[in-house]
Structure formats: C-alpha cells, structure tokens
C-alpha positions as CSV (number, residue, x, y, z in Angstrom):
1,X,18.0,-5.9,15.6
2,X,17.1,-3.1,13.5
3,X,13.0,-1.9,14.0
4,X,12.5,-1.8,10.2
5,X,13.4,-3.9,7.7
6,X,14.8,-3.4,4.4
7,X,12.5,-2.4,1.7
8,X,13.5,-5.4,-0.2
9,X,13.1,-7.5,2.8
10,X,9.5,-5.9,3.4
11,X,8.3,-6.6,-0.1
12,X,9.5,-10.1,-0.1
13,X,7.7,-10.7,3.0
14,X,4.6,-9.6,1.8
15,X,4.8,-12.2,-0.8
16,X,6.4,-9.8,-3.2
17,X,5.5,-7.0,-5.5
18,X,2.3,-7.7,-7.1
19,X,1.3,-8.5,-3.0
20,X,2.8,-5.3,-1.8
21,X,1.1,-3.4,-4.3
22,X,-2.1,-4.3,-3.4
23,X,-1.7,-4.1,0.1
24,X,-0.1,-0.5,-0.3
25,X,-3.2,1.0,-3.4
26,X,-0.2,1.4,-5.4
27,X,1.1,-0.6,-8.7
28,X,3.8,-2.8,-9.0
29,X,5.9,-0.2,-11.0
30,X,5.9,2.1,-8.3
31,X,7.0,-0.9,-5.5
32,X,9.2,-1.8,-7.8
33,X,10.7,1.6,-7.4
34,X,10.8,0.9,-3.7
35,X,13.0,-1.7,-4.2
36,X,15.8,0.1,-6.3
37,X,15.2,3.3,-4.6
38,X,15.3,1.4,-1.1
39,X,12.9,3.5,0.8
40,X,9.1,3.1,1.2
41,X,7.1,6.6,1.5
42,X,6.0,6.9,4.9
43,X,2.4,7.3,4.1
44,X,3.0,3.7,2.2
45,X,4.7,2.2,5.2
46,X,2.3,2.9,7.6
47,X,-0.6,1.1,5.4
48,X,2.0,-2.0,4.8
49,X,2.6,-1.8,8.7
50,X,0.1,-4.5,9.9
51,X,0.5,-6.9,7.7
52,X,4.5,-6.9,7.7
53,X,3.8,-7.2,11.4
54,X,1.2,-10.2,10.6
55,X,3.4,-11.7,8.1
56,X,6.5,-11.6,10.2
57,X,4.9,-13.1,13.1
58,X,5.6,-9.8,15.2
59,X,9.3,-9.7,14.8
60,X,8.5,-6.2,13.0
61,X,6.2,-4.5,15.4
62,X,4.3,-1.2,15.0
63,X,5.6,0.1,18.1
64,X,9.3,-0.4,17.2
65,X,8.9,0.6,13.6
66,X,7.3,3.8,14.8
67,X,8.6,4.4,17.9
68,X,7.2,8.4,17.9
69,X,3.9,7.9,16.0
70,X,2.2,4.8,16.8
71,X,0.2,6.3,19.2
72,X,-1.0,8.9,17.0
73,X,-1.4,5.9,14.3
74,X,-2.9,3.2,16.3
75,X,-4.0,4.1,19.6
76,X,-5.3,0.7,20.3
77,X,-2.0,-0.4,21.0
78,X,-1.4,1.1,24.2
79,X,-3.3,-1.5,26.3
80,X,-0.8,-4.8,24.4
C-alpha cells in the first residue's frame, strides 16, 4: 500500500477542491494546480494531513505519510 495517496485521490477525499482549499488557506486555482501538476507542497500537505487521515478513516496515517518528520510535526503521536 503506498503511505501517500495521489494528489487527485487526496483532493477527492477531502470532498474536492473547493474543500481542499479551505482546509489547505489556499484557493481552488492553486489545488487545482495540484491536481494537474500531481504533487501537493509539503508545507500544504502537512496542513491537509489530519483531515485526509480523518476522512480516510486512518488508512492514510501521519506516521506513514511522514515516516521522518512526524515527530518533529506532531509529537503527540508517540504515545498511539
């Protein structure tokens, strides 16, 4: 299984582009970029993080997607 999805598949499970955009303080032009540049800035992806991990019922955990920085991120992980 790969740790992160697809841009495409991120944005969709968001509930889209309008959704993403808010949840990343970005517009919908610039997600819709995303999607035909297929890649998500890292800053962006660790804001969208959570709530892909939310939304995909943990099958896209922030310990997977960032193996090397999730401590640094969100040290309140290391006790789940």
């Amino acid at each position: 299984m790969n740790t992160i999805p697809t841009p495409n598949r991120i944005i969709d499970l968001l509930g889209g582009t309008a959704q993403t955009a808010t949840l990343a303080h970005s517009g919908w032009t610039t997600v819709s970029e995303w999607r035909k540049l297929k890649r998500i800035p890292l800053g962006k992806m660790i804001l969208l993080a959570y709530p892909l991990e939310v939304a995909s019922n943990g099958r896209y955990d922030r310990k997977r997607m960032f193996p090397t920085l999730w401590r640094q991120i969100w040290p309140e992980l290391e006790s789940k």
